[in-house]
N, C-alpha and C positions, 0 to 999 in steps of 0.2 A: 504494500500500500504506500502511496505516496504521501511522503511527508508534509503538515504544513510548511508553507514560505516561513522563513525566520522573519520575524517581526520589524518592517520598517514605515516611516513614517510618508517616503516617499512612492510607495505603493510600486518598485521595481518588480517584476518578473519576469524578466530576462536578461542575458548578459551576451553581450556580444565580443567577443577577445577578436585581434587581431591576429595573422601568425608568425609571419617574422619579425622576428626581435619583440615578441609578447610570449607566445606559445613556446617557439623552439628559438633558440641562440642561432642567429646566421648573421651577425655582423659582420663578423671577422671573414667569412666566407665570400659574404657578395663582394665585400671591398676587393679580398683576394681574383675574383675573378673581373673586373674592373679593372683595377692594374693589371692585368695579365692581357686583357681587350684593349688596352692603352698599347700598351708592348707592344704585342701585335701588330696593331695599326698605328702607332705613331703617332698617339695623340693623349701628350700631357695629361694626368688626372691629378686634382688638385685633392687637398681634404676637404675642401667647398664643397668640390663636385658629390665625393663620397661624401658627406651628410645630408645633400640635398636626395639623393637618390633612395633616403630610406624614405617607406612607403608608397613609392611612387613605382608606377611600369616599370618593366624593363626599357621598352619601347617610348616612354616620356623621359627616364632616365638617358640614353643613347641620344638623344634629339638632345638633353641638355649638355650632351659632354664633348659634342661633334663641333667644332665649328662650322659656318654655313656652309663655305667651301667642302664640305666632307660629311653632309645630309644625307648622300644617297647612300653611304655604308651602314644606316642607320641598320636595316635585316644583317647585314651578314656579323655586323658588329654586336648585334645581339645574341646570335649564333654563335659567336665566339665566348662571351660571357654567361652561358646557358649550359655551354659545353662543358667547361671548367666547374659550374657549378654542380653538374649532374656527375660529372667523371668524380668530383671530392665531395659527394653527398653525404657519405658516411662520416663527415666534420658536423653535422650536424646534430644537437642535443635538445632536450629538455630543458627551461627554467625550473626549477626548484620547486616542487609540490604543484606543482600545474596542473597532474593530472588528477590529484587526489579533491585538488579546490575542484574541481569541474566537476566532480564524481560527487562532493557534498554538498555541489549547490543542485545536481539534477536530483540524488536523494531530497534535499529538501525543497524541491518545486517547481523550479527555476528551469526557465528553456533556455539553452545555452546552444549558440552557435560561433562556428569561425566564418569571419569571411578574409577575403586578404585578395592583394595586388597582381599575385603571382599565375602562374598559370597552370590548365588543369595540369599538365606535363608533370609540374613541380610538383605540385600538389602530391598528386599520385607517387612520384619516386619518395617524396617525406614521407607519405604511408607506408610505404613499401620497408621503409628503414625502421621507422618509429612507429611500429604495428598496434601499440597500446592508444595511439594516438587516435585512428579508428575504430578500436574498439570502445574508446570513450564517448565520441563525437561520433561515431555511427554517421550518416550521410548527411549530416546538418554545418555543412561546407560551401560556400560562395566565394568563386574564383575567376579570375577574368575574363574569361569568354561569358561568363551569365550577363552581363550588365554592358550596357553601351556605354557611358562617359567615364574617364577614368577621377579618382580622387584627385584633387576634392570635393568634386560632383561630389552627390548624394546618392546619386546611384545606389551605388552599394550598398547603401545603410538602407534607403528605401526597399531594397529587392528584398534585405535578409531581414525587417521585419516584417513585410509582407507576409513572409515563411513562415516567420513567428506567430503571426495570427495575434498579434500584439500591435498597440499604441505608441505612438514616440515617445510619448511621456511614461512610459513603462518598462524603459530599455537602460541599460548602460552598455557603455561602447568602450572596451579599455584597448589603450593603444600604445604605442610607444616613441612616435613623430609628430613635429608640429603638425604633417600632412594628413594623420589625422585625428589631431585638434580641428581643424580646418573642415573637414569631413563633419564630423560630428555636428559642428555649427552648420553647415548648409545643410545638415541634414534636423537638424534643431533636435537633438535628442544628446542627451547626458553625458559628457566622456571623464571619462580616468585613463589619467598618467600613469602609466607602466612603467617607472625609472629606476634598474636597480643599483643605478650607484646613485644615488641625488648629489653628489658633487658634480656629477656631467649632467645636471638639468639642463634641460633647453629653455633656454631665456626667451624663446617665443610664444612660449607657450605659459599664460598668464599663471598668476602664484594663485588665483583664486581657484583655479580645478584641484579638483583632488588628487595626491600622488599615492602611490603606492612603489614599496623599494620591492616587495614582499606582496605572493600571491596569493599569500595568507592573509593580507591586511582587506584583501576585497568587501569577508564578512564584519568588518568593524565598520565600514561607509554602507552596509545593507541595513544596521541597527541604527542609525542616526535616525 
């Protein structure tokens, strides 16, 4: 039997996590494969570029790192940073009780989905490795080819509570880039900051949202 919802003021029932650099650790990975697509093609990558790039396409990422002159390598240049990332997929981890918070927020009521920037491809090789991952989240997955505009549209927030069969005002959205902070606001529904160093906060992203270092700390903003 399902549990009641843990008691909050804010009437949340559902949560929406994001999956890179929320769910599983792939910083250090996509940068990796971005300097190696730099390499390649002989095109500078700054530490600008690799922060602006988290939560964002591949395909918007490449437009931003190409100068004009070197727009039309955008596909193969992605191709090149897809490779890399699926060849060292196995770099890929868990944050820290990720999947246990998931598993006590669906025992106590709560509809929980991922959606994320990445593609089905990705998508499926991260299952493939991090099989617990599916078993948790079961098919409640939004991935780039479901949604036309990419973040910070709203797109995606609108699609995945559509699924939800929920209200905006009934969601939180945790994530881990100003991109979606950003998201969240044109999608007008609730986000938390997913930071687990807060000495690397992002200063774009106003001190009024909620953070969290710890994905344990979710059910402490569910009791407020």
């Amino acid at each position: 039997m399902t549990k009641k919802l843990i008691s909050n003021k804010s009437n949340i029932k559902g949560i929406i996590y994001d999956l890179d650099g929320t769910i599983i650790s792939t910083l250090k990975l996509h940068e990796k494969a971005w300097l190696y697509a730099g390499k390649k093609f002989n095109i500078p990558i700054s530490k600008e570029m690799l922060i602006t790039q988290r939560g964002i396409s591949n395909k918007a990422a490449a437009s931003m790192m190409l100068p004009e002159n070197k727009k039309y390598l955008i596909k193969e240049f992605v191709n090149a940073k897809t490779r890399y990332v699926i060849k060292n997929i196995n770099e890929v981890i868990f944050y820290p009780n990720i999947l246990k918070v998931i598993k006590k927020l669906k025992q106590s009521g709560y509809n929980v989905w991922v959606c994320t920037s990445a593609n089905k491809n990705f998508v499926r090789k991260v299952i493939n490795v991090l099989k617990p991952l599916k078993k948790t989240i079961k098919n409640n997955f939004i991935w780039r080819e479901m949604y036309k505009r990419e973040k910070p549209f709203p797109d995606i927030l609108n699609l995945t509570i559509e699924k939800m069969n929920l209200n905006h005002s009934q969601v939180y959205y945790v994530g881990d880039a100003v991109n979606d902070f950003q998201t969240s606001v044109a999608a007008k529904i609730k986000f938390v900051y997913f930071c687990p160093d807060i000495k690397k906060r992002d200063s774009m992203i106003p001190k009024s949202i909620p953070v969290i270092s710890s994905h344990k700390e979710i059910f402490k903003l569910l009791k407020q």
